[in-house]
C-alpha positions, -999 to 999 in steps of 0.1 A, spaced: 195 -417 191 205 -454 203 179 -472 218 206 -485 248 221 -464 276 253 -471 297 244 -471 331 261 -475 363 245 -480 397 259 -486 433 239 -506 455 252 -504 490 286 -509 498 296 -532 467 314 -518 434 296 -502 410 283 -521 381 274 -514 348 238 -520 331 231 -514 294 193 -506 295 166 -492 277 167 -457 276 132 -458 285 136 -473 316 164 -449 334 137 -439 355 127 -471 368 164 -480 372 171 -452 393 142 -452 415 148 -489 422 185 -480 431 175 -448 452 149 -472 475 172 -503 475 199 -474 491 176 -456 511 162 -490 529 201 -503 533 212 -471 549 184 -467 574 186 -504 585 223 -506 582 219 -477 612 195 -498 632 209 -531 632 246 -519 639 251 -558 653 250 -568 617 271 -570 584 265 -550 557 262 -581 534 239 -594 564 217 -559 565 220 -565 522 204 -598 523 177 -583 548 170 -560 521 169 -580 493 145 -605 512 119 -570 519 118 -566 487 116 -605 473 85 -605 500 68 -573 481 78 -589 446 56 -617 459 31 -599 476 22 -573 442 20 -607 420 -5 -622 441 -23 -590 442 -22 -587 404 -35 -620 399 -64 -621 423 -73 -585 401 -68 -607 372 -97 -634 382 -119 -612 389 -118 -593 359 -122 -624 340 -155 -631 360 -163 -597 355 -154 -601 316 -174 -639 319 -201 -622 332 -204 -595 308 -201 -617 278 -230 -636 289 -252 -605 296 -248 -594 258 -250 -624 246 -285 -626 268 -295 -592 250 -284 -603 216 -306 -635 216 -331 -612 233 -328 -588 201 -327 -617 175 -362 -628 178 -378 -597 176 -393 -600 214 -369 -576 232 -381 -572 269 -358 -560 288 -364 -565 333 -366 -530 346 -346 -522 383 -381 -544 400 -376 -573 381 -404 -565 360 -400 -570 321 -408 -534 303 
C-alpha cells in the first residue's frame, strides 16, 4: 500500500486543488476542509454586503487567530510542566540524598519528620 494519497479538496468557491498527503492524515484533511466550508457558507449568508474572496479572507483570519490562540495555550501548558518536571526532579533528588546517608526521615502531612 503506498504511503501517499491523491486528494482533492474545494474550499469555497475557488477550483479544486490537488494535495498528495499522507494516507494517515485524510481525516485531518477532510475535517479541516468540512469546517473551513461550513464557516464560509454560514458567514457568506450573513455578510451578503461582502465578496466571497472578502468573506474567504474573514475566514482564514478566524482561523489564523485560533492557530495563534492553541499555540500560546500549548506553550503556557508547556512551562508549567517543566516547573512541574523541575520541581519533581528536585524532590527525588531530596529523597535520594535523604536515602544515601542511611538517615531517611521523611516529613509526614504536619510537617513533622517520621
Amino acid at each position: 500500500m503506498k504511503d501517499k494519497l491523491n486528494i482533492t479538496i474545494r474550499i469555497a468557491e475557488l477550483p479544486p486543488f490537488a494535495l498528495q498527503i499522507d494516507r494517515s492524515e485524510e481525516e485531518m484533511i477532510r475535517n479541516a476542509e468540512y469546517n473551513v466550508n461550513k464557516l464560509w457558507r454560514t458567514w457568506r449568508q450573513r455578510f451578503t454586503d461582502k465578496s466571497s474572496t472578502e468573506v474567504l479572507g474573514m475566514v482564514a483570519f478566524q482561523f489564523a487567530k485560533l492557530f495563534t490562540v492553541l499555540n500560546r495555550q500549548a506553550d503556557e501548558t508547556a512551562a508549567v510542566l517543566d516547573r512541574f518536571e523541575r520541581q519533581l526532579d528536585s524532590i527525588l533528588l531530596d529523597i535520594d540524598a535523604l536515602g544515601a546517608d542511611g538517615n531517611m526521615t521523611l516529613p509526614d502531612a504536619g510537617g513533622r519528620h517520621l
